[in-house]
N, C-alpha and C positions, 0 to 999 in steps of 0.2 A: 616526558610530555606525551599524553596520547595522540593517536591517528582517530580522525572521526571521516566517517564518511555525507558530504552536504549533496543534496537534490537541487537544482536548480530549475527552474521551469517561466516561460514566458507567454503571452499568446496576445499581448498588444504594441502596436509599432511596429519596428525592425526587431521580430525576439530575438532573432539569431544575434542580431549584432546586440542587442540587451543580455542576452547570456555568455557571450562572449565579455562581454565588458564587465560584468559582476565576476566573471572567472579572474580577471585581472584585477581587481579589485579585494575579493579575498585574497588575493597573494597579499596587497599591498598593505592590508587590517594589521594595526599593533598585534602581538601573539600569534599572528595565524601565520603559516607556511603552504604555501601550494606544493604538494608533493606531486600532482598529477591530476590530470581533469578526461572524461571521456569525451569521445566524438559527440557531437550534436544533434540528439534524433527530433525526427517531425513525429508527432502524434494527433491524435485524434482527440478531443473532451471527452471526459468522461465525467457522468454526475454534472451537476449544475444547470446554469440555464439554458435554453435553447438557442442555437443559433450564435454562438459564440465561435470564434476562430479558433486553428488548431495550434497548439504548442509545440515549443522550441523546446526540448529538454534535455538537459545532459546532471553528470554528477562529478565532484569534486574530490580527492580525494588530502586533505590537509592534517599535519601536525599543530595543534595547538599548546595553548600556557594559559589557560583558564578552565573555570568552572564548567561545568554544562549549563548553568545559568546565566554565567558571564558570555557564554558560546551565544547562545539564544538571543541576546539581549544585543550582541553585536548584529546579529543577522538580520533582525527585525531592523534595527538600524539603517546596515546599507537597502533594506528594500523601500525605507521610508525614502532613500536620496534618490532608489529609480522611482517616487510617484506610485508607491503600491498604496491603494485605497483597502479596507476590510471593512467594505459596506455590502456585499453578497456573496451567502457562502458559495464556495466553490464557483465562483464567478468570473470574468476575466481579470485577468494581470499583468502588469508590467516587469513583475518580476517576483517568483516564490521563490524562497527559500528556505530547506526542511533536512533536519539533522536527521538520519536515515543510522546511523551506527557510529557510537562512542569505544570503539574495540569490541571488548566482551561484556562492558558495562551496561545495566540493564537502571533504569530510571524510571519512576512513575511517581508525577505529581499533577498538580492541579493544572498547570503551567506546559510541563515537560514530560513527552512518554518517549523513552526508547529501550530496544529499536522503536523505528515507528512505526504505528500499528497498523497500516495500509502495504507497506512496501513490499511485504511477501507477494502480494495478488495483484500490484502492479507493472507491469511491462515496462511502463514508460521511467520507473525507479529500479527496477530490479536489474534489467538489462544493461542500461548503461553503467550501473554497480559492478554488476560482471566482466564489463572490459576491464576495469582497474583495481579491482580486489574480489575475482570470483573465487580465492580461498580463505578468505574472511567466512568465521564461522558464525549465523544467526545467533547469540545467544540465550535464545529463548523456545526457538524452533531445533536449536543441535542439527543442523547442517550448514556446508557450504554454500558460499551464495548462488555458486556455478549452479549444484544440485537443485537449489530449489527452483534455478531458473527452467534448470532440467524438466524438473517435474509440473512447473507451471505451463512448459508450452507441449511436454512428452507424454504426462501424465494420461491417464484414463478420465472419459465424458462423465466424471460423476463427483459427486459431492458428500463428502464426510461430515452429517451431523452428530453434534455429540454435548454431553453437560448438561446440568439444569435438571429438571424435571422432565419425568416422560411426556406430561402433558403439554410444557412449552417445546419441546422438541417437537410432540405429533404439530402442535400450534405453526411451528417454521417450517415442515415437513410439506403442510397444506400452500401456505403462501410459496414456495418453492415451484410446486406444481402449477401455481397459478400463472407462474413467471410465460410462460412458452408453452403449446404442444410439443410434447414431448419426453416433459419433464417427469417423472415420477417417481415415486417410492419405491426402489429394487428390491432393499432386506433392510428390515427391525432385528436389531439387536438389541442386548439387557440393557447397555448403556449408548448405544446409537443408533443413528438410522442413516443408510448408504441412499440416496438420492441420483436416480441415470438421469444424465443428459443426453436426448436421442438413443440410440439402442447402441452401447457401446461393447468390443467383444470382450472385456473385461473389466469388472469394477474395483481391482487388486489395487491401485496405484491413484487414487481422487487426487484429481487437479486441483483443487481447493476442500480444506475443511471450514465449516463452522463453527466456532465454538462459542458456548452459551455458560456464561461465567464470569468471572472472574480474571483483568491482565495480569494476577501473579498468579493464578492456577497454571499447571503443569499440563503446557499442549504434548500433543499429538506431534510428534519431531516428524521432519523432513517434508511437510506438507503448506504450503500458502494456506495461510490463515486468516480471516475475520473472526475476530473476537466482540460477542456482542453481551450486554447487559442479561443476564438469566432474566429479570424483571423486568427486560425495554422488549415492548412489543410493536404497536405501530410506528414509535419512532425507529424501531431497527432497518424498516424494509426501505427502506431513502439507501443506508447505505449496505443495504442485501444487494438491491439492484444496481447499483455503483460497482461494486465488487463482483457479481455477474458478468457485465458489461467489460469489465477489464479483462475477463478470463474467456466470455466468449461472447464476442462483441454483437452477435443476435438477438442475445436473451437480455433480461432485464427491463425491457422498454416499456414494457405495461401499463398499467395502473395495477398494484398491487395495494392499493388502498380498502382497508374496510374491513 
């Protein structure tokens, strides 16, 4: 029976005690076993509307005896019994719940992608990953969960663009610079472009890559990743700046529109 690893996340009512209470709750689910849950952190929104309260998040660490479809279709379940509405995206909640890691198992369908394709560049999913399985290996990114947490909060002020075409790349290169003073173009390379955030004293180690492609193209290992549509241009900058914001909570606030 595999080990998956679940996100948990709240930000209306009492979250704590709403995340607390879905942590006993997934024990309690046909098939599922609570092997271990992390402490409860507070965070900040990130993405969505404005003026929205901050969340309750922690992660789960559970053996199952189903599908990843049967997995999914439980979860969606108990969030419907805390009262979760999916009438705005990334909006407030009563309670999320999001499969983050099925072992080394790698998923992609209309329905279901894992891992999931945020959690490398978020704190509020990565970190409490790390108390409870930071030798769980990404299997898509080929590192430790410790290491990438490493490199998401240790890394160097820059940003690895890569994939696609030269000319969508200069295209994300520009919107990048728009994010913040500060931001600019370091070094073009044949197939990427290093992007500094503020004047960093090296750009060996980018905190985040982007990649413009394809979710079963072959990333760039050890690096927090957004993977976006080679062909998605305005829709990508919603979650350019989402993924920004996660990584350095100054930048991204813009309007990058246009």
């Amino acid at each position: 029976m595999p080990q998956v690893l679940v996100a948990l996340g709240s930000n209306l009512g009492d979250s704590r005690d709403s995340v607390q209470q879905a942590i006993e709750r997934l024990d309690q689910t046909a098939n599922f076993a609570l092997l271990k849950a992390s402490s409860l952190h507070s965070t900040e929104p990130i993405g969505g509307p404005v003026g929205q309260g901050g969340f309750t998040n922690a992660v789960a660490k559970l053996q199952v005896d189903c599908s990843p479809r049967q997995l999914l279709t439980a979860l969606h379940a108990i969030e419907h019994d805390f009262g979760r509405l999916r009438d705005e995206h990334w909006g407030p909640r009563t309670l999320d719940l999001d499969i983050l890691l099925i072992e080394d198992r790698v998923v992609q369908s209309p329905l279901l992608e894992v891992p999931h394709p945020r959690m490398s560049y978020r704190p509020f999913m990565l970190d409490p990953a790390v108390e409870i399985a930071g030798q769980w290996r990404h299997p898509t990114l080929d590192v430790t969960l410790a290491d990438l947490a490493k490199r998401l909060h240790e890394g160097d002020d820059a940003i690895l663009l890569y994939g696609a075409m030269p000319h969508d790349r200069d295209w994300h290169a520009r919107q990048l610079r728009r994010t913040a003073p500060g931001v600019q173009v370091a070094r073009e390379e044949q197939h990427q472009i290093l992007v500094a955030v503020g004047q960093p004293s090296t750009l060996e180690k980018p905190r985040l890559a982007i990649h413009l492609g394809l979710p079963s193209d072959r990333l760039v290992s050890g690096i927090p990743t957004l993977t976006l549509p080679s062909t998605c241009r305005e829709d990508a900058l919603f979650d350019t700046r989402a993924a920004l914001r996660c990584v350095w909570p100054d930048l991204g606030r813009e309007d990058t529109s246009g």
